[in-house]
C-alpha positions as CSV (number, residue, x, y, z in Angstrom):
1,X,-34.8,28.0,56.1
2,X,-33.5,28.4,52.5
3,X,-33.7,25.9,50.1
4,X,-31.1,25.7,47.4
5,X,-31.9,24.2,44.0
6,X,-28.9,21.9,42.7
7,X,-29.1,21.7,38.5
8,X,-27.1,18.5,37.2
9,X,-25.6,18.9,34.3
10,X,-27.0,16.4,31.4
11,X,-24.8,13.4,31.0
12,X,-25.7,13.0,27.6
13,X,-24.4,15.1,24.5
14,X,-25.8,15.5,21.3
15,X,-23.3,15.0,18.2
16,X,-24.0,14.2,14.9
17,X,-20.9,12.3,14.2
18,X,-19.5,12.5,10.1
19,X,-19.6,9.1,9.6
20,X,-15.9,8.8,8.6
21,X,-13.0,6.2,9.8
22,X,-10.7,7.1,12.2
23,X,-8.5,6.8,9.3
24,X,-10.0,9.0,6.7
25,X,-10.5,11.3,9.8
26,X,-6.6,11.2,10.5
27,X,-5.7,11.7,6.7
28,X,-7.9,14.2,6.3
29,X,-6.3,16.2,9.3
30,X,-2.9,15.2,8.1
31,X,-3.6,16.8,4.7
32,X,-4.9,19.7,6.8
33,X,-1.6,20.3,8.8
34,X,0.5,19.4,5.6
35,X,-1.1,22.1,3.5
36,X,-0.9,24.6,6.2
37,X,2.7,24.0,6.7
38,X,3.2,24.7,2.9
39,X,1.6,27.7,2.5
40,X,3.7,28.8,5.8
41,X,6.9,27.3,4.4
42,X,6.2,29.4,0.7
43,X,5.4,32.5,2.5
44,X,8.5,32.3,4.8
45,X,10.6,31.7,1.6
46,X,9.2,34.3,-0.3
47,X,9.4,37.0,2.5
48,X,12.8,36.1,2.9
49,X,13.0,37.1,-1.0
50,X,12.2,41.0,0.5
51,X,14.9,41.6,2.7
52,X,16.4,44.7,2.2
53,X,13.5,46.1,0.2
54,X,11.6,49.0,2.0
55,X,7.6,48.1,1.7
56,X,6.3,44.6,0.8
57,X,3.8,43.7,-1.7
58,X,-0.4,43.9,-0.8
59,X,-0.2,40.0,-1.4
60,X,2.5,39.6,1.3
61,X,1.0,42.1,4.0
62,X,-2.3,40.3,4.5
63,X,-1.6,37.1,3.1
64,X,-5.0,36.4,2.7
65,X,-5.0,34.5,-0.8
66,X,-2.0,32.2,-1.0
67,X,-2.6,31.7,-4.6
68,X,-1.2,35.6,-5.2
69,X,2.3,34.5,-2.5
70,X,2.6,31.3,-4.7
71,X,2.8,33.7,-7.8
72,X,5.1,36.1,-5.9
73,X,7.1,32.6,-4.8
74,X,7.6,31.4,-8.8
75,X,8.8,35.0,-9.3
76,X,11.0,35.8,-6.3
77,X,12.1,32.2,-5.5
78,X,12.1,29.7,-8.3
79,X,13.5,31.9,-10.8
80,X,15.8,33.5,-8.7
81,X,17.4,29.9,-8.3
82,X,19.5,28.2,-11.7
83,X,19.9,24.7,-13.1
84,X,18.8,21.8,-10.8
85,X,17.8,23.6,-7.8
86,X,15.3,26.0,-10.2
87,X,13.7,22.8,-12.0
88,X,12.6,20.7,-8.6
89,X,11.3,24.3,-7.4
90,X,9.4,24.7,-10.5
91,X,8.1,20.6,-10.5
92,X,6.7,21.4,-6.8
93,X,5.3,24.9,-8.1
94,X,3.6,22.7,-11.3
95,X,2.5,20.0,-8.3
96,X,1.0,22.4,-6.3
97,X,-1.2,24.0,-8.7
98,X,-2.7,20.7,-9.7
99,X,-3.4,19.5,-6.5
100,X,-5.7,22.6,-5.5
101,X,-8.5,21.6,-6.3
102,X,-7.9,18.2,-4.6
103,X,-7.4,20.0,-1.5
104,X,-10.4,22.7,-1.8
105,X,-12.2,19.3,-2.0
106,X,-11.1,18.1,1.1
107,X,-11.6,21.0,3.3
108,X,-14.1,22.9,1.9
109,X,-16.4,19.7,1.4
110,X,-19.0,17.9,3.4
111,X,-18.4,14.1,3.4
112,X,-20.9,11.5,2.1
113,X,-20.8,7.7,1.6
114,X,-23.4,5.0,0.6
115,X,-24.1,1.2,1.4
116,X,-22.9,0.2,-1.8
117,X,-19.8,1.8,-1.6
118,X,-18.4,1.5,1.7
119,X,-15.0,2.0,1.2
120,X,-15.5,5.3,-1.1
121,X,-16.3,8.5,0.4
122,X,-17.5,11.9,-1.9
123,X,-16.5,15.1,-0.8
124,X,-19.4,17.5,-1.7
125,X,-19.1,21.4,-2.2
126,X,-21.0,24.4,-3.6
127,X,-18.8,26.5,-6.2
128,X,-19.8,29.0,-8.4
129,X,-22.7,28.2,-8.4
130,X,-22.3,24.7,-8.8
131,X,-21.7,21.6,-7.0
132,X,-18.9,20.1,-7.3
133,X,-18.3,16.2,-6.1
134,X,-15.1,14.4,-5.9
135,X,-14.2,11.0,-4.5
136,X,-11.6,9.3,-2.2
137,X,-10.7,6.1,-0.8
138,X,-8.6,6.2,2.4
139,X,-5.7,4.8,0.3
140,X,-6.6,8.1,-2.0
141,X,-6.1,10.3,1.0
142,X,-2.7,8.4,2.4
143,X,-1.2,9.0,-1.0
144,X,-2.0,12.5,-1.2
145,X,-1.1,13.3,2.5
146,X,2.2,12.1,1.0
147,X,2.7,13.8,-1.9
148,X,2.5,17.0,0.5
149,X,5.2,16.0,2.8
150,X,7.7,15.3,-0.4
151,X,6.5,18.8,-1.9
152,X,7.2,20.5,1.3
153,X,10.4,18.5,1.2
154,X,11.6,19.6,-2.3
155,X,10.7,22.7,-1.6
156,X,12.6,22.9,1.8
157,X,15.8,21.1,0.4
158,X,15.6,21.3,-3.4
159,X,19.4,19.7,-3.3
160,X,18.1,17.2,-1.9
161,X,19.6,15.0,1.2
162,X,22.7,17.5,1.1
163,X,20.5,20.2,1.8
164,X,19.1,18.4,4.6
165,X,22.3,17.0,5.8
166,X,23.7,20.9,5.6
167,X,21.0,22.3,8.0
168,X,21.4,19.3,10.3
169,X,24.9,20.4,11.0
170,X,24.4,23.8,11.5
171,X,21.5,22.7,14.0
172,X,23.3,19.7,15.7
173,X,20.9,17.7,15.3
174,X,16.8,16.5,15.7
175,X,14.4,14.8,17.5
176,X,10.9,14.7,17.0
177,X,8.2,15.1,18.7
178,X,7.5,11.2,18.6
179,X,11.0,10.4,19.1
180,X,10.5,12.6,22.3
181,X,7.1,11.0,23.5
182,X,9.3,7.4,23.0
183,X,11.9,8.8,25.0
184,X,9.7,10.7,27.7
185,X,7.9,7.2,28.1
186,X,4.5,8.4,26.4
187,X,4.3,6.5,23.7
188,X,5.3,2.9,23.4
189,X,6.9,1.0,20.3
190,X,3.7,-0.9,20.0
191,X,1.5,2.2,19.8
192,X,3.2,3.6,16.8
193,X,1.9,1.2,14.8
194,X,1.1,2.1,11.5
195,X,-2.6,3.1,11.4
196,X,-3.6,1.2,8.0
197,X,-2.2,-1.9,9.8
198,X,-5.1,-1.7,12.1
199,X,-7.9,-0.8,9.4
């Protein structure tokens, strides 16, 4: 007779959870994605600067520091534009610079809070040899998460709405991914509810 020997998996888990609000967790993720998109958008725009020219720079090959494509995007990009158009590019450029370290705070950071100050939460980093602390409210986050998505904006269409309204009629048109998940019947009216309505 052979007996077999039945292992159960553990129902429980062990997580150490980081103590912050669904909300600061969204933001947080939203500045994440924002930033990402960018860096992406800066790099496409730059590379785009190249075409025609036979070898690209180190900076654009491995695209490993984005502070070196952002250089190579005030170079190749905003200068290369005149009037208007060259002074929004060069107000995100100026933007972007000064928001760094705002955003090396929020994803190079480990997130703290205290009793007395629920509603504040310190992002907390080594650098150079220092630590370095910076604080944020939720509302801190939303507003920064924003100023991302009008960056990428200005730097997308810096003419503005006709630059938007130019591409839409060369695509034919848009629908987003939540305009598609209302549509496809996954998301409801009531679940798009802003999320600092429900803090």
């Amino acid at each position: 007779m052979q007996i077999r020997s039945i292992q159960l998996e553990s129902p429980l888990r062990h997580i150490l959870d980081t103590e912050l609000s669904e909300r600061e967790t969204y933001l947080i993720g939203s500045i994440v994605s924002q930033w990402g998109f960018l860096e992406a958008d800066i790099f496409d725009q730059t590379l785009l600067s190249f075409e025609g020219c036979e070898s690209l720079p180190a900076a654009m090959n491995k695209n490993a520091q984005f502070s070196a494509v952002l250089k190579l995007w005030l170079e190749r990009v905003v200068e290369s534009n005149d009037g208007a158009r060259k002074a929004v590019l060069k107000a995100q450029y100026d933007k972007i610079i000064s928001l760094n370290e705002f955003r090396q705070a929020v994803v190079h950071s480990r997130w703290e809070w205290t009793p007395s100050a629920p509603h504040e939460i310190t992002a907390v980093r080594v650098h150079n040899k220092s630590i370095k602390r910076v604080k944020f409210t939720s509302d801190d986050l939303a507003d920064f998460a924003a100023d991302l998505g009008e960056i990428r904006y200005a730097i997308r269409y810096p003419g503005g709405v006709q630059d938007r309204a130019k591409e839409m009629a060369a695509v034919g048109g848009y629908i987003s991914r939540r305009g598609w998940d209302l549509l496809g019947g996954r998301l409801k009216i009531d679940d798009s509810t802003d999320r600092s309505d429900t803090e």
